[in-house]
Residue, then its C-alpha position, 0 to 999 in steps of 0.5 A: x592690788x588688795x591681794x598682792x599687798x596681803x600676799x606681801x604682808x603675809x611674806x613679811x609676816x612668816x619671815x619675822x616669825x622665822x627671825x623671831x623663832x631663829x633668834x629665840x633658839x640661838x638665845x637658847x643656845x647660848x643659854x644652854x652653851x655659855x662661852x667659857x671665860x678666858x682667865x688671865x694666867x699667871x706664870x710661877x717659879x718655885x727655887x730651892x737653894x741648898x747652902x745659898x746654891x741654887x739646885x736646878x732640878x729640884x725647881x718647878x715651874x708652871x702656870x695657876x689662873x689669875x686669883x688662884x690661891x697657891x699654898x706654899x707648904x704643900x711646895x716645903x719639901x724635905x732634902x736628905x741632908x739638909x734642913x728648912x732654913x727660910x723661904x723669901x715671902x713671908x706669907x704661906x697662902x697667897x692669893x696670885x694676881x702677877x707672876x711670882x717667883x718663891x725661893x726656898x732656902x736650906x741649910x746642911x744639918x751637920x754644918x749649920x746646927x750650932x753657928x748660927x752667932x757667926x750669922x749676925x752682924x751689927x750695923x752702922x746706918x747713915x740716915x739722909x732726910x728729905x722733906x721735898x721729896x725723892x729729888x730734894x735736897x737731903x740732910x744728915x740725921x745721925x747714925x744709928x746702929x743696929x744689932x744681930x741683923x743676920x746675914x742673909x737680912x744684909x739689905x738696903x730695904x732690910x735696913x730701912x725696915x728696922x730702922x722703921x721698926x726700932x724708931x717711928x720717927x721714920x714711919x712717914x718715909x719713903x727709902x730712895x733705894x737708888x741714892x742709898x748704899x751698903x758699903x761692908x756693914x755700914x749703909x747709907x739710908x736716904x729717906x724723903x717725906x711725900x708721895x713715890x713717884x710712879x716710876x718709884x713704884x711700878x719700876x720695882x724690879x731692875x738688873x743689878x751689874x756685879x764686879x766680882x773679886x776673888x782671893x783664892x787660898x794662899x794669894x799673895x797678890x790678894x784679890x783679883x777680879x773685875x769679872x762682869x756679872x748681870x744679875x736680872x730681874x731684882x728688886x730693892x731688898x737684894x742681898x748679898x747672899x743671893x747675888x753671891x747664888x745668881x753669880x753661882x747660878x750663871x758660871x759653874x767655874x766659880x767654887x761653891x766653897x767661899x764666903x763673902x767680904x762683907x767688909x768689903x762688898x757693896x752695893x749702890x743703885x743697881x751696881x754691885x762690886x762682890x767680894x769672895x775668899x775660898x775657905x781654908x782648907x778646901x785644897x791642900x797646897x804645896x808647903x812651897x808652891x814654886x819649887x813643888x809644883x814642878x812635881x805635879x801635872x799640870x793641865x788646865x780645861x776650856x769651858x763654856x761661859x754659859x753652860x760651864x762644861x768643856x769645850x772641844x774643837x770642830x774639825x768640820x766647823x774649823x772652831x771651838x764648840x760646847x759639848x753640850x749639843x742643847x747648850x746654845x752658849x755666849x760666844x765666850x769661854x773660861x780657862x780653867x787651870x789645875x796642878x794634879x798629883x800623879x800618884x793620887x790624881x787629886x788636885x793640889x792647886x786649881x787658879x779658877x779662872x785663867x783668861x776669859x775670851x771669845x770663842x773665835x779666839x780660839x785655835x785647834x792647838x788650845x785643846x792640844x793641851 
């Protein structure tokens, strides 16, 4: 019996030793082969805009750990024919801890060099105090007026920070972004005293819902429009300038020659309603537009609504298509109307938009044109 319970004993014995060694080499093992620690990524966008355009093969974007420390000027690149005008971060080394997207701003060199006085603008702001908080009731201050604030600084935020800088009166308070407006040059800055609500401060970003209106050279019927827009992913400092570049960016009908309204734009919350004009002298006109252009050719172009390049018609799916094969699209399209010299073949007339429609609208006799 003594004999079993040593042989028992001794089989418990090797089997620990055989554990403890086991044990002591994956310990060993670990050591020796620590697991690599899974960062967290964040993901970055670098843009360049060239006259308030943005130029899409220029751009870079990719992924850097969380932490990493990005150096902006190593990203500053020179572009033939235009100069460096402005980048939307201030700072040049910034430490990533969330998904960034750096906007880099140039201007054309033999355009730009002397008018930059026609860039500034004074502007009249309405001032609305709370002392109970974002959702108080809020009383008129007075209206202050601030001066050379340049164009592309025309922002709600941009307004409250001068303010915020002109008077310390208004360090202590917060801007209520969604009941303040830019109305032309005149804002309205709603202000309250106390602590952001968490919505006000994690919900930065929102989509911003543009109307757009256009005046075209020589309209008598002055501005048309009312074309839907939706502008993704902004936040409260939006100009516009740059909702001007997102419209850009999303419908490649619009003309990249025209300026803002600002005595007629606005924006309030996250509703935009843009005024544009084509500058004057970008197509030469017919002295009398109704009796001339029977003398020219006329033909007019259907274009994808997503991708902004022609559309044909599909004998074998019985519908309109993009030609772009890779372009997925939006089920909409755009017609485009031209009146064209048939000695010169230049265009003397373009209506930039004549419908807008579905793509199931459309028949094969549309593309017979």
């Amino acid at each position: 019996m003594k004999k079993n319970i040593k042989l028992v004993l001794g089989l418990l014995a090797s089997i620990l030793c055989v554990g403890a060694i086991g044990g002591l080499g994956y310990g060993m093992y670990e050591l020796s082969n620590p697991k690599e620690e899974v960062k967290e990524k964040h993901h970055v966008s670098i843009n360049y805009y060239k006259d308030d355009v943005i130029d899409l093969n220029l751009g870079s974007s990719f992924e850097v750990d969380d932490g990493y420390l990005l150096n902006l000027s190593d990203y500053k690149i020179n572009i033939e024919g235009y100069k460096y005008y402005k980048k939307d971060i201030t700072s040049w080394n910034i430490n990533i801890k969330e998904d960034l997207i750096v906007n880099f701003y140039y201007l054309k060199e033999d355009e730009n060099n002397n008018d930059d006085e026609a860039k500034f603008f004074d502007i009249n702001v309405d001032v609305y105090l709370s002392n109970e908080g974002i959702d108080g009731s809020y009383n008129h201050d007075q209206i202050y007026t601030i001066n050379d604030v340049l164009d592309y600084e025309l922002s709600i935020t941009n307004a409250f920070n001068l303010l915020k800088e002109k008077y310390t009166k208004f360090n202590d308070y917060n801007l209520n972004f969604s009941s303040s407006y830019m109305d032309g040059l005149n804002f309205g800055v709603y202000l309250y005293n106390g602590k952001p609500l968490e919505d006000e401060e994690d919900n930065k970003n929102f989509d911003l819902s543009v109307l757009l209106y256009v005046d075209y050279k020589n309209d008598d019927d002055g501005y048309l429009g009312g074309q839907s827009y939706v502008v993704k992913n902004v936040s409260s400092s939006v100009t516009l300038q740059y909702v001007l570049s997102s419209v850009w960016a999303s419908d490649q009908t619009i003309p990249r020659d025209v300026l803002i309204d600002y005595d007629l734009s606005s924006i309030q919350g996250t509703h935009c309603d843009l005024y544009i004009y084509e500058k004057a002298d970008e197509i030469e006109e017919p002295e009398n537009p109704d009796e001339d252009l029977s003398q020219y050719n006329h033909f007019y172009q259907i274009l994808c609504h997503a991708c902004g390049l022609e559309m044909k018609w599909s004998d074998y799916l019985n519908c309109a298509e993009c030609s772009n094969i890779q372009c997925g699209g939006d089920g909409f399209y755009k017609k485009v109307e031209f009146w064209e010299n048939p000695e010169t073949l230049e265009i003397v007339k373009q209506n930039v938009l004549v419908e807008k429609g579905d793509y199931l609208d459309l028949t094969k006799s549309d593309f017979d044109n």
